[in-house]
C-alpha positions in Angstrom: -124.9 -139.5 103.2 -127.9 -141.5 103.8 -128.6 -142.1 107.5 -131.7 -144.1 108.4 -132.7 -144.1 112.5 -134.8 -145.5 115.2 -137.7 -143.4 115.4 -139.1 -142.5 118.7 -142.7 -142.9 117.8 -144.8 -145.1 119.1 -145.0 -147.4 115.8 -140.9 -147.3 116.0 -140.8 -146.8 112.2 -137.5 -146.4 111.3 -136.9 -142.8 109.6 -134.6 -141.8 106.8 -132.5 -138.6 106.9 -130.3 -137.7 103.7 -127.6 -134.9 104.6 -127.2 -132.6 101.0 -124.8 -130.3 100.2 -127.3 -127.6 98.6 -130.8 -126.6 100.0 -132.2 -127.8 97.1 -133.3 -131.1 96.9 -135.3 -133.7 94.6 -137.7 -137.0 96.3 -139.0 -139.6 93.8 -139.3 -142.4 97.4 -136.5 -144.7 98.3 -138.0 -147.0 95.3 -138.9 -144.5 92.7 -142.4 -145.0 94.2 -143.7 -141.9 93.8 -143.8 -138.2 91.6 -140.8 -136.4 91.7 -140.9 -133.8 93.7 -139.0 -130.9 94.7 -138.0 -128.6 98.0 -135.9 -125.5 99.6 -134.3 -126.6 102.9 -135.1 -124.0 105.1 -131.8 -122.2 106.8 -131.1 -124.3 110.1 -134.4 -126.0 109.5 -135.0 -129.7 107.4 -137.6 -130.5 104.4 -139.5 -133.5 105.0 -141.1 -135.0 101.7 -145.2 -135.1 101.3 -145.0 -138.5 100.0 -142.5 -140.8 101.8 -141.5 -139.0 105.0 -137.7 -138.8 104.2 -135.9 -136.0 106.2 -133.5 -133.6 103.8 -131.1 -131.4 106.0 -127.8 -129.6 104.7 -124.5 -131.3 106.3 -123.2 -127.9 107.3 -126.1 -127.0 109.8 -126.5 -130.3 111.5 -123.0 -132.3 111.4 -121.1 -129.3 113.5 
C-alpha cells in the first residue's frame, strides 16, 4: 500500500509512505532514479530512504 500525503512543512512537499509487510525493505526512488538500496524497519519506528525521502513502516505497527 502506497500512501502519498500533505506534508506539513513549510515547502508542503507532498511525502510518500509505503506500508510493508516485513521490516525489510528495498528503495531504488519512485522512478528507478537512484542505487538500490536497502533498510531494517526499526520495531514501532519507520525507515526513511537517504536518497528520495520515502517513509517505509510495517502495516501491523501503524494501521491498528
Amino acid at each position: 500500500m502506497v500512501l502519498t500525503v500533505q506534508s506539513t512543512q513549510e515547502n508542503k512537499t507532498p511525502e510518500t509512505i509505503i506500508y510493508v509487510d516485513s521490516n525489510r525493505v528495498k528503495c531504488s526512488g519512485e522512478n528507478n532514479d537512484h542505487p538500490l538500496v536497502y533498510y531494517t524497519i526499526p520495531e514501532g519506528g519507520e525507515a526513511i530512504c537517504g536518497y528520495c525521502d520515502i517513509k517505509f513502516r510495517k502495516k501491523d505497527e501503524w494501521q491498528k
